[in-house]
N, C-alpha and C positions, 0 to 999 in steps of 0.2 A: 122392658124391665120396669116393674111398678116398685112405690116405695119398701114395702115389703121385701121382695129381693137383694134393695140396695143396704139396706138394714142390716139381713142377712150376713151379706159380702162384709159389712163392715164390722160385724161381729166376728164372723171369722177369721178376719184377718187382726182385731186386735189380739185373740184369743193366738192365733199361729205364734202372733211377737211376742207374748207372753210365755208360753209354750218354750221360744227358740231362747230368751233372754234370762228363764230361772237359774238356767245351770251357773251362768258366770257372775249374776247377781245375788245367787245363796252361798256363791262361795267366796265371795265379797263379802258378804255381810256376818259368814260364821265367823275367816279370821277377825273381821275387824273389832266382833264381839269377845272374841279370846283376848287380842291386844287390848281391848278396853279395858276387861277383868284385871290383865296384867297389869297394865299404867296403874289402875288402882289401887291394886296392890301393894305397889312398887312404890306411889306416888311420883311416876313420870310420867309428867304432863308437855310429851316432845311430843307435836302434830306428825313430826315428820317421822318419828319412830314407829306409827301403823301403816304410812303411806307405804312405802315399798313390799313389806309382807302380803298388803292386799293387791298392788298390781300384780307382782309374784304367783298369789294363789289363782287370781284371774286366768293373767295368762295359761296357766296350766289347766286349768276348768277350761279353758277355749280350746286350747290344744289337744286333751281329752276328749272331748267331747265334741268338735268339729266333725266329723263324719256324722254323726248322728245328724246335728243343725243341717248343716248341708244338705242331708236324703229327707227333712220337713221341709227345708223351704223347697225345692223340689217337688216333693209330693204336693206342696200346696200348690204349685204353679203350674204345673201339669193339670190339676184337679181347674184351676179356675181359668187358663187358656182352654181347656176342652169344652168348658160350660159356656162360651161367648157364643156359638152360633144359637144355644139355644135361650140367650137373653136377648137377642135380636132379632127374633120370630115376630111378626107382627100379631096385632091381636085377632 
C-alpha cells in the first residue's frame, strides 16, 4: 500500500461518517433552528426548552433511518475487508 492508497482509504472513510452521520445531525439542527425562531419570538431564553425537542427529533431521524446507516456501513466494510489482499500484494 503506497501513500496514495492510504489517502484514498482515508478519504473514504471520512466521506462514509459523513454520508452515515447527515441524517441525525440535519435533523438536529432544523428543530433546533425552529426552537431558535420560536425563543425569539417568544423571548424564551430557557436552554433547556430546545434540548429535549432535538434529542427527540434525533432519536427518531436514527430510528427512521437505521436500516439505511446499517446496509452503508455494511457496504462499506464488505467493500474494504475485500480490498485487503489486494493492498498486500507486493510490489
Amino acid at each position: 500500500m503506497d501513500a496514495q492508497d492510504a489517502i484514498d482509504l482515508g478519504r473514504e472513510a471520512i466521506m462514509v461518517t459523513l454520508l452515515i452521520a447527515s441524517p441525525i445531525l440535519v435533523s438536529g439542527m432544523v428543530v433546533g433552528l425552529v426552537i431558535g425562531l420560536a425563543q425569539a419570538l417568544t423571548q424564551i431564553q430557557d436552554q433547556t426548552v430546545s434540548f429535549v425537542p432535538k434529542i427527540a427529533a434525533m432519536i427518531l431521524a436514527l430510528s427512521i433511518a437505521l436500516p439505511w446507516l446499517v446496509t452503508q456501513m455494511v457496504d462499506y466494510s464488505q467493500e474494504l475487508i475485500s480490498n485487503i489482499p489486494e493492498s498486500l500484494t507486493p510490489y
